[in-house]
C-alpha atoms as an extended CHARMM CRD file, in Angstrom:
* protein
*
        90  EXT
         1         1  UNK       CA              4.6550000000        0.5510000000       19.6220000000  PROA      1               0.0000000000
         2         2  UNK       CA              3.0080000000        1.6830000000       22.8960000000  PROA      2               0.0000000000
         3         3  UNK       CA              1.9690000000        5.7480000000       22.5600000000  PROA      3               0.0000000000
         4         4  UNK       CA              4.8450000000        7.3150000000       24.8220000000  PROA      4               0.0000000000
         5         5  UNK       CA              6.3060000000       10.3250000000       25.7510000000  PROA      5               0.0000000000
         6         6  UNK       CA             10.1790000000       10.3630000000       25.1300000000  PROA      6               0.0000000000
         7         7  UNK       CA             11.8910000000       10.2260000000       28.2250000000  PROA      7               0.0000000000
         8         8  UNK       CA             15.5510000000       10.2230000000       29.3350000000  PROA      8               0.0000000000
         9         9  UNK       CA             16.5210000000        8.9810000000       32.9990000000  PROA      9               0.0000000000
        10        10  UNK       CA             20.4520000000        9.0250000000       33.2940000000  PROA      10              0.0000000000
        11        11  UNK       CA             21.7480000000        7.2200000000       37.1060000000  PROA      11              0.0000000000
        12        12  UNK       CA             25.8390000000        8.3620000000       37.5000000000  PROA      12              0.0000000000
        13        13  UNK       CA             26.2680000000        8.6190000000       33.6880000000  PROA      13              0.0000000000
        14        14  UNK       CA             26.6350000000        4.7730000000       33.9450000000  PROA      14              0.0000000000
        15        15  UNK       CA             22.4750000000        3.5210000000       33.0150000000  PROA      15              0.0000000000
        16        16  UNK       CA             20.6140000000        5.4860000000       30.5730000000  PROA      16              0.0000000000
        17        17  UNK       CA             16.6790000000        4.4190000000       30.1880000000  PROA      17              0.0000000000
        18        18  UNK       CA             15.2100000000        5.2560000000       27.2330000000  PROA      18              0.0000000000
        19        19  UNK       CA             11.3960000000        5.7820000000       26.5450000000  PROA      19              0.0000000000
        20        20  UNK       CA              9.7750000000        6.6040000000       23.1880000000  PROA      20              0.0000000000
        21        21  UNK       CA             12.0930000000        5.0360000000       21.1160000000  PROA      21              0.0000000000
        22        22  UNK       CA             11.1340000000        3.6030000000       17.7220000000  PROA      22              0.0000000000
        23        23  UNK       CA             14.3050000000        1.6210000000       16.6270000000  PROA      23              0.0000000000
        24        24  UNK       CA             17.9220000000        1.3910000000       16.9970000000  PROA      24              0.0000000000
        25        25  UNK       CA             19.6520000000        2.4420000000       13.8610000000  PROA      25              0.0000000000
        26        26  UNK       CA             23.2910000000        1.0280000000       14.7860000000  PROA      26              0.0000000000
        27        27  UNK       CA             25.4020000000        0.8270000000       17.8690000000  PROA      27              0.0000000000
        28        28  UNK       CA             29.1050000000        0.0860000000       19.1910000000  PROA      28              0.0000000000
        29        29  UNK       CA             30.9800000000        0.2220000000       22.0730000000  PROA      29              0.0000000000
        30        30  UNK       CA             31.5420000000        3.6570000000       21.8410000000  PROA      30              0.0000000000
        31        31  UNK       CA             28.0730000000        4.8780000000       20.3430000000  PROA      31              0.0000000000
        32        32  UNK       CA             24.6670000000        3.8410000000       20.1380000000  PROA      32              0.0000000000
        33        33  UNK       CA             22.3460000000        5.7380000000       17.4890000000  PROA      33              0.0000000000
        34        34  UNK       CA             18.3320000000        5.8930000000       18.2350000000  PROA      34              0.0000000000
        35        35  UNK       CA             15.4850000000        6.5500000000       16.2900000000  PROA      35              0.0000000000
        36        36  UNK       CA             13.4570000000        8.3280000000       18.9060000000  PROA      36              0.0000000000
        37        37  UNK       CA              9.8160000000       10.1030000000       18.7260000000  PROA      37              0.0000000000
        38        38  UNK       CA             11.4070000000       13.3480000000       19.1060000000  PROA      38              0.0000000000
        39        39  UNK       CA             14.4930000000       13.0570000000       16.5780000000  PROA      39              0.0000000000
        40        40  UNK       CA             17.1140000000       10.7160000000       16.0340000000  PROA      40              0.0000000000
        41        41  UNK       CA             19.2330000000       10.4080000000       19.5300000000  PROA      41              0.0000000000
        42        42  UNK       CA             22.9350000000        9.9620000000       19.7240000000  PROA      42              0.0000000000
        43        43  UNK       CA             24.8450000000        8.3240000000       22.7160000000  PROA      43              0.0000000000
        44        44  UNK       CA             28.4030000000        8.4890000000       23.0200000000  PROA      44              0.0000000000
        45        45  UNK       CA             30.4340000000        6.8960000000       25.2630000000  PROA      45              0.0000000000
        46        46  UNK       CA             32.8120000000        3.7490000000       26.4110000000  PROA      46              0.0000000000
        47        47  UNK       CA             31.6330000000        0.1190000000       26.7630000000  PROA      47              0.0000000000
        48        48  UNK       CA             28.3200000000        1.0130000000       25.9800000000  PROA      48              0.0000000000
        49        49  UNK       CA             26.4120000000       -2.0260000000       26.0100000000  PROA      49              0.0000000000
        50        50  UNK       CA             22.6200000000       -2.2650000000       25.2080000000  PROA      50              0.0000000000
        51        51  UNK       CA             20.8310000000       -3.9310000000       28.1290000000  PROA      51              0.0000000000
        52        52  UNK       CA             17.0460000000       -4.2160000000       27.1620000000  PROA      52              0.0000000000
        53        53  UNK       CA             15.5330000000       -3.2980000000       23.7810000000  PROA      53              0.0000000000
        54        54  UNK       CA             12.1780000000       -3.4460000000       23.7390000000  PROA      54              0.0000000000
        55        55  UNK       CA             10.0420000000       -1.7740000000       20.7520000000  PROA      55              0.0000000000
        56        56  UNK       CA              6.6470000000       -2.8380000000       21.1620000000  PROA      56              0.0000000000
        57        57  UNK       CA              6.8930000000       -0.7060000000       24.5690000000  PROA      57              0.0000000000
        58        58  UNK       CA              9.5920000000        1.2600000000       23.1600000000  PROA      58              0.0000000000
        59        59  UNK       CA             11.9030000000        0.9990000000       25.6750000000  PROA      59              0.0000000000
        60        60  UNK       CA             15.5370000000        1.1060000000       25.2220000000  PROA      60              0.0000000000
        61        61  UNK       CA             18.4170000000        0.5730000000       28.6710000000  PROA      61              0.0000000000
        62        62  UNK       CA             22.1420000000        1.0020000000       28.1800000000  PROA      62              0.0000000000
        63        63  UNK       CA             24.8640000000        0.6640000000       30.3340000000  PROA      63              0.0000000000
        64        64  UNK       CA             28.6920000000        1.7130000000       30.2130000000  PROA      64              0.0000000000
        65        65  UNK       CA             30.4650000000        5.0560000000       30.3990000000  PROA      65              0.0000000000
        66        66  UNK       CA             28.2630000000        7.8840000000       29.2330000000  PROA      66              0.0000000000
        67        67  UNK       CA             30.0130000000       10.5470000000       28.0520000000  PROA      67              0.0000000000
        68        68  UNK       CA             27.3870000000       12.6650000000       26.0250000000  PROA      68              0.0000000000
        69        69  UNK       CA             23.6780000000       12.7930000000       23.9890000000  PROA      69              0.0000000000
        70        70  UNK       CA             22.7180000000       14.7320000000       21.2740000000  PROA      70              0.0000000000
        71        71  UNK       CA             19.9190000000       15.0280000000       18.8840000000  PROA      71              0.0000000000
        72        72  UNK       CA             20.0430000000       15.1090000000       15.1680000000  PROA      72              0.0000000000
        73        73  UNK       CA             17.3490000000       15.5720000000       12.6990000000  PROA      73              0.0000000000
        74        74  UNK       CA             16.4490000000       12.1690000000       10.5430000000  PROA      74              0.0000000000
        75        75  UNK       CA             17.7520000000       14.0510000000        7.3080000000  PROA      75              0.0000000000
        76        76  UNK       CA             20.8390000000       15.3950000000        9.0010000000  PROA      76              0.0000000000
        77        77  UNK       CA             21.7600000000       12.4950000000       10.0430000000  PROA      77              0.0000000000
        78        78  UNK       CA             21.2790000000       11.3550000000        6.0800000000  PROA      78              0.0000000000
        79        79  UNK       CA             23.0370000000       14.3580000000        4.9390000000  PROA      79              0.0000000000
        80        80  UNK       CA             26.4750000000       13.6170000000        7.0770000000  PROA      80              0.0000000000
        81        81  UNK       CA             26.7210000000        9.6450000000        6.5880000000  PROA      81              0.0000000000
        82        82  UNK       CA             26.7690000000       10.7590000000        2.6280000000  PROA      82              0.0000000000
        83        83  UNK       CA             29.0850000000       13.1360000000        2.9020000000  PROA      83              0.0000000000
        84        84  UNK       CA             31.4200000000       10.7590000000        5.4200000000  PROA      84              0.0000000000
        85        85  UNK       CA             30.9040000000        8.0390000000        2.6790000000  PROA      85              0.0000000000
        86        86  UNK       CA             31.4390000000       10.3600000000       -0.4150000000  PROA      86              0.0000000000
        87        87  UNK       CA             34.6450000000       11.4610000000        1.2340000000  PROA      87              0.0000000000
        88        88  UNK       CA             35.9190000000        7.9570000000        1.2850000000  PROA      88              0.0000000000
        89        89  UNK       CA             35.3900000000        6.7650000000       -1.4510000000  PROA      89              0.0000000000
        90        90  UNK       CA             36.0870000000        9.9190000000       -3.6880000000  PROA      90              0.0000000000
């Protein structure tokens, strides 16, 4: 991957560009979870559709109905898919 800075550029809460991403953990419709440089990245939204991934620039575009981004650290994000899972299947 290309050394980048991790950059966000939003238009209308409708295109989200992405810089300094290193992978794309999973995605849906409705959210779209990113392994960034800073910390993992989490999209929310409706029709969410990824447009371009690229990783060898790490570039990452998304279209649809943004409704919100947050960050998560990578053992946070760990932490609460075990304890979604554990609660399922208890």
């Amino acid at each position: 991957m290309a050394d980048t800075n991790h950059t966000i550029k939003m238009d209308n809460r409708e295109n989200i560009f992405i810089t300094g991403v290193n992978d794309v953990i999973s995605f849906d419709e409705e959210t779209v979870i990113v392994d960034t440089q800073m910390e993992i990245l989490i999209i929310q939204g409706r029709n969410l559709h990824v447009n371009k991934l690229n990783l060898d620039d790490g570039e990452l575009a998304i279209d649809g109905e943004i409704n919100g981004l947050h960050y998560e650290m990578q053992g946070a994000m760990n932490k609460n898919k075990s304890s979604f899972f554990s609660k399922i299947f208890k």
